[in-house]
Backbone as a ProteinNet text record, in pm:
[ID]
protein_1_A
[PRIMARY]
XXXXXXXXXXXXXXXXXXXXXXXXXXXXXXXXXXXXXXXXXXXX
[TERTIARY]
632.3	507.6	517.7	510.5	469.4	344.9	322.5	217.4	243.1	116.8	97.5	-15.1	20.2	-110	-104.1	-214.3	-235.2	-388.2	-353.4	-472.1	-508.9	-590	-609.9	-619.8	-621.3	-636.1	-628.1	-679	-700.3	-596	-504.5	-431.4	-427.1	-421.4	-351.5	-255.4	-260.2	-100.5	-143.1	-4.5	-59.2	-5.2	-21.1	-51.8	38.9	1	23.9	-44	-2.6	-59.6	-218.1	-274	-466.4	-489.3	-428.3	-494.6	-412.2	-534.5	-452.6	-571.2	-467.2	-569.6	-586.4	-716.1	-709.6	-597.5	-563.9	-487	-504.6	-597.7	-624.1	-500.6	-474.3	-321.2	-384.7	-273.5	-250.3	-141.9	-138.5	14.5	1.4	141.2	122.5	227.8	268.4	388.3	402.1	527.3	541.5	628	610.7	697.4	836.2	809.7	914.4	1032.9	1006.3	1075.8	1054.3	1091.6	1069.9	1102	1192.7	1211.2	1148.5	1040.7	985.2	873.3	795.3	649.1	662.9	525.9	496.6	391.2	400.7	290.1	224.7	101.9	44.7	-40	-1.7	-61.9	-159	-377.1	-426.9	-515.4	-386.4	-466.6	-539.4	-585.2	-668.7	-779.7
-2249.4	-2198.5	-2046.2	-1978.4	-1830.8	-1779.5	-1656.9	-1596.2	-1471.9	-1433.9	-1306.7	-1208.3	-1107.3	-1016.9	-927.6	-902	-803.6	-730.7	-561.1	-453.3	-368.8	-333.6	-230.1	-128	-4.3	132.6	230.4	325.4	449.6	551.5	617.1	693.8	806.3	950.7	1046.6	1107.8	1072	1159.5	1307.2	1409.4	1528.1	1570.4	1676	1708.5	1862.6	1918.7	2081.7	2129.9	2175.9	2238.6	2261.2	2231.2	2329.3	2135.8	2062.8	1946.8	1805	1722.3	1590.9	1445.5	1331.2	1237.4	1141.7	1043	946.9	782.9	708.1	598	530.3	405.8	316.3	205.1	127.7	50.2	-82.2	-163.5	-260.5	-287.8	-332.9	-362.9	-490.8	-538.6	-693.9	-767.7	-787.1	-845.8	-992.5	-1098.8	-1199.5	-1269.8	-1329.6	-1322.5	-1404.3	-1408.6	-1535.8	-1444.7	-1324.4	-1168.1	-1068.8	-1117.6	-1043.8	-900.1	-828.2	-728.4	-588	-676.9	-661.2	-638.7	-531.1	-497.4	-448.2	-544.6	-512.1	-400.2	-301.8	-239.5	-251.5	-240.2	-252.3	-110	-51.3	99.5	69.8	56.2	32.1	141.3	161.5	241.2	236.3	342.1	332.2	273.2
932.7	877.9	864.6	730.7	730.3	756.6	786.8	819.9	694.9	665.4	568.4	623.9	650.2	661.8	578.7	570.5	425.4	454.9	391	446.3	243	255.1	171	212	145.7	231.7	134.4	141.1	42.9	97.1	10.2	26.1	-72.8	-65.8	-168	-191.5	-316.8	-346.7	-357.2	-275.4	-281	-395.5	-475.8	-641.6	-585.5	-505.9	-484.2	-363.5	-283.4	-181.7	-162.9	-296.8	-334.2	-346.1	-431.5	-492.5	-433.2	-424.8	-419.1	-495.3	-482	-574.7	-511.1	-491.6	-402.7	-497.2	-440.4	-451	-365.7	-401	-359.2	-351.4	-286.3	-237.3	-110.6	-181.9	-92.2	-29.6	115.2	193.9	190	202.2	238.7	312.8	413.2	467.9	487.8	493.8	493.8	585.1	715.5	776.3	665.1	569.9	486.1	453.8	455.5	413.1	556.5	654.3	774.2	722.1	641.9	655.1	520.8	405.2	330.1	349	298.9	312.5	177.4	76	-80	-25	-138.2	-184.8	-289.5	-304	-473.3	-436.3	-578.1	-639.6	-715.3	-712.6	-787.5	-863.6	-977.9	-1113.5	-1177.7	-1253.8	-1398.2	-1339
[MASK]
++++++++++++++++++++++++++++++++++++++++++++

């Protein structure tokens, strides 16, 4: 049996020392890929 856990979380990319942008993202791990953790980047 696999297990999956999976989080959302807000992150920013820093732009320049003055600016940065928020990026919203998802993690997701599987024990089926013990050594894999997906990310999703959600744009636009």
């Amino acid at each position: 049996m696999n297990t999956t856990v999976s989080c959302e979380l807000h992150l920013r990319l820093v732009v320049s020392s003055e600016s940065s942008l928020p990026v919203p993202a998802g993690l997701r791990y599987d024990t089926a890929d013990p050594y894999a953790v997906h990310a999703t980047f959600h744009t636009g």
